[in-house]
Each structure stands twice: as structure tokens, then as C-alpha cells.
C-alpha positions, -999 to +999 in steps of 0.1 A: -407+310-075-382+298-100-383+259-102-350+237-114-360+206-135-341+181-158-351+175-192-333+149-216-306+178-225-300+189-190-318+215-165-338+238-171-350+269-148-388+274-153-405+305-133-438+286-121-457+322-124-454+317-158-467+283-160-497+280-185-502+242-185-486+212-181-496+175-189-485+142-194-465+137-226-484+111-250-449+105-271-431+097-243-456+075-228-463+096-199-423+092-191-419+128-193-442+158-186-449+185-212-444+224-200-461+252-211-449+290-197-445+320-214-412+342-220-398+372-235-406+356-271-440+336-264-449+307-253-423+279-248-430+246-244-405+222-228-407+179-216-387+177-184-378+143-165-404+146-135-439+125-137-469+147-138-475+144-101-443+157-091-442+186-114-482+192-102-468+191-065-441+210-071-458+239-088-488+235-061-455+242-032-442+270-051-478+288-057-482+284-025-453+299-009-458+328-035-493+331-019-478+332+016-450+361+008-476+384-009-500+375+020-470+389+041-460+416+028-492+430+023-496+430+063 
């Protein structure tokens, strides 16, 4: 499921299968979350404008709808 989220420069479109990691950002002082996910060129690293549990509840929603539409089609 492709997830919309703001970073300091505007939004961003993240694919949350592609989500390696994510973790509070020390520089910011935990203001902003750090991003890990992999695209055509690597591994991209982004700090969007959610606090950790919001982006952890958010990716949680969209695993778990994924989950439930390959559940579906399968039977």
C-alpha cells in the first residue's frame, strides 16, 4: 500500500512494502521520524513530519490490509 507523508520539503509517497526500518530521528530530537525503503537505485532514506507512533501505526494498517487482500485473493 502506497502511504502519503510530509517531510520538511513537502510529501512524499512511500510504498510501505518497501519499508526496511524506521526510527526516531536523534537530530531532530525525535520531532521527525527517519525512513528507510528501498527503490530502483538502493536504499533511500527519508525524515518525514509524523512521530514514530504514527508512522509505526500507519505502516502496521497498511501491512495489514495487504495481508487481508492477498488472504483474499488467494481464496
Amino acid at each position: 500500500m502506497k502511504l502519503k507523508m510530509q517531510t520538511i520539503s513537502g510529501a512524499v509517497i512511500i510504498d510501505s512494502n518497501e519499508v526496511t526500518q524506521f526510527y526516531p530521528d536523534h537530530e531532530s530530537g525525535g520531532e521527525l521520524t527517519a525512513v528507510e525503503y528501498l527503490t530502483d537505485g538502493g536504499r533511500c532514506t527519508t525524515r518525514v513530519r509524523h512521530s514514530f507512533y504514527q508512522v509505526a501505526e500507519a505502516l502496521a494498517c497498511a501491512w495489514h490490509v495487504d495481508d487481508a487482500s492477498k488472504r483474499n485473493r488467494r481464496g
